[in-house]
C-alpha positions as CSV (number, residue, x, y, z in Angstrom):
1,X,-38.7,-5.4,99.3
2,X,-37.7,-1.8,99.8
3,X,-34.4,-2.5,98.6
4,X,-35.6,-3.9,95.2
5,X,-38.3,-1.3,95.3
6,X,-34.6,1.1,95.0
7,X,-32.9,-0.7,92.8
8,X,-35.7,-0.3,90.4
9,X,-35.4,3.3,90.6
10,X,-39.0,2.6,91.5
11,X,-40.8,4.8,95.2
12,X,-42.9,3.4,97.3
13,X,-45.7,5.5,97.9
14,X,-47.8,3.2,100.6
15,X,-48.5,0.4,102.4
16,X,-51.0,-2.6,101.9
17,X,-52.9,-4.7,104.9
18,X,-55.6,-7.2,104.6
19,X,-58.5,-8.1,106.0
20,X,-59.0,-12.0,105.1
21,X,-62.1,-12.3,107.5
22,X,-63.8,-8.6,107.8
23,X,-64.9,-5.4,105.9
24,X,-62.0,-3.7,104.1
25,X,-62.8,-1.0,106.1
26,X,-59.3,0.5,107.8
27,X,-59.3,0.0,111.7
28,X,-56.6,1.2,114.2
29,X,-53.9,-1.2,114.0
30,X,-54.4,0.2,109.8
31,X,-54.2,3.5,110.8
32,X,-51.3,3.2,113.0
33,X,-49.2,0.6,110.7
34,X,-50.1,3.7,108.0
35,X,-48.8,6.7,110.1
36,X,-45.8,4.3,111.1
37,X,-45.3,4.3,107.3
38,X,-45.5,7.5,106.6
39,X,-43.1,8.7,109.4
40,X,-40.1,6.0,108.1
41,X,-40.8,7.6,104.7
42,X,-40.4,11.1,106.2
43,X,-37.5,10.2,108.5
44,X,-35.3,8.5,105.6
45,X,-36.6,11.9,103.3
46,X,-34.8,13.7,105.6
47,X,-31.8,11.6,106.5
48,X,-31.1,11.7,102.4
49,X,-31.2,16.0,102.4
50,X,-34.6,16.0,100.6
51,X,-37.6,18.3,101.8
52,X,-40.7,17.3,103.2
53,X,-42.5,18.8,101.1
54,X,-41.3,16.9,98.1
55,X,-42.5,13.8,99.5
56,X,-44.9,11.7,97.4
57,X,-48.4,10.8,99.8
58,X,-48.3,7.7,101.4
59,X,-51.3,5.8,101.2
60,X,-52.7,2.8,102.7
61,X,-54.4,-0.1,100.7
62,X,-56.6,-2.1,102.4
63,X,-58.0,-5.6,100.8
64,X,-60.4,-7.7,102.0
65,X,-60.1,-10.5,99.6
66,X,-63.9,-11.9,100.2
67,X,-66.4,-9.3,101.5
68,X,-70.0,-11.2,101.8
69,X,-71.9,-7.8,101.4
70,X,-70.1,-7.6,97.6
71,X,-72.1,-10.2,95.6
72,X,-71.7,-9.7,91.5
73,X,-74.7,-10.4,89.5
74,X,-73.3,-14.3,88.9
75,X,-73.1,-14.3,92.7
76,X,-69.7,-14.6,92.7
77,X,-67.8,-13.4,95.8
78,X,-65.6,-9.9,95.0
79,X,-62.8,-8.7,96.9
80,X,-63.1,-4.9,98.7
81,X,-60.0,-2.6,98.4
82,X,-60.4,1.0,100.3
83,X,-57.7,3.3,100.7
84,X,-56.8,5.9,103.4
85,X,-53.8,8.4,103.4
């Protein structure tokens, strides 16, 4: 995907994790799949000469595609997205 994401002239800026079963809320493995992330990003930032500094955020997505406590007025189930960088 990264390599399309290139081609495209396109950067990815993040990460996205789901929770099919439980709150969108981000829990450790999200955390550390996020900082895991962030350090490649850094890492091949500096492999290609450019400065850390210059580095767009990296931020996580994480959707819970049904989340029972999100209930729209038809009662139709919603999906939760939160986001951590």
């Amino acid at each position: 995907m990264l390599d399309v994401i290139k081609k495209w002239g396109l950067t990815c800026v993040g990460t996205y994790r789901s929770h099919p079963a439980y709150s969108s809320a981000p829990n450790l493995l999200d955390v550390r799949a996020q900082r895991q992330a962030a350090d490649e990003a850094r890492q091949a930032a500096a492999a290609a000469g450019a400065a850390i500094a210059s580095l767009p955020p990296c931020v996580c997505a994480v959707v819970a595609p049904y989340d029972p406590n999100m209930r729209s007025e038809s009662r139709a189930a919603r999906a939760a997205v939160m986001h951590f960088s």
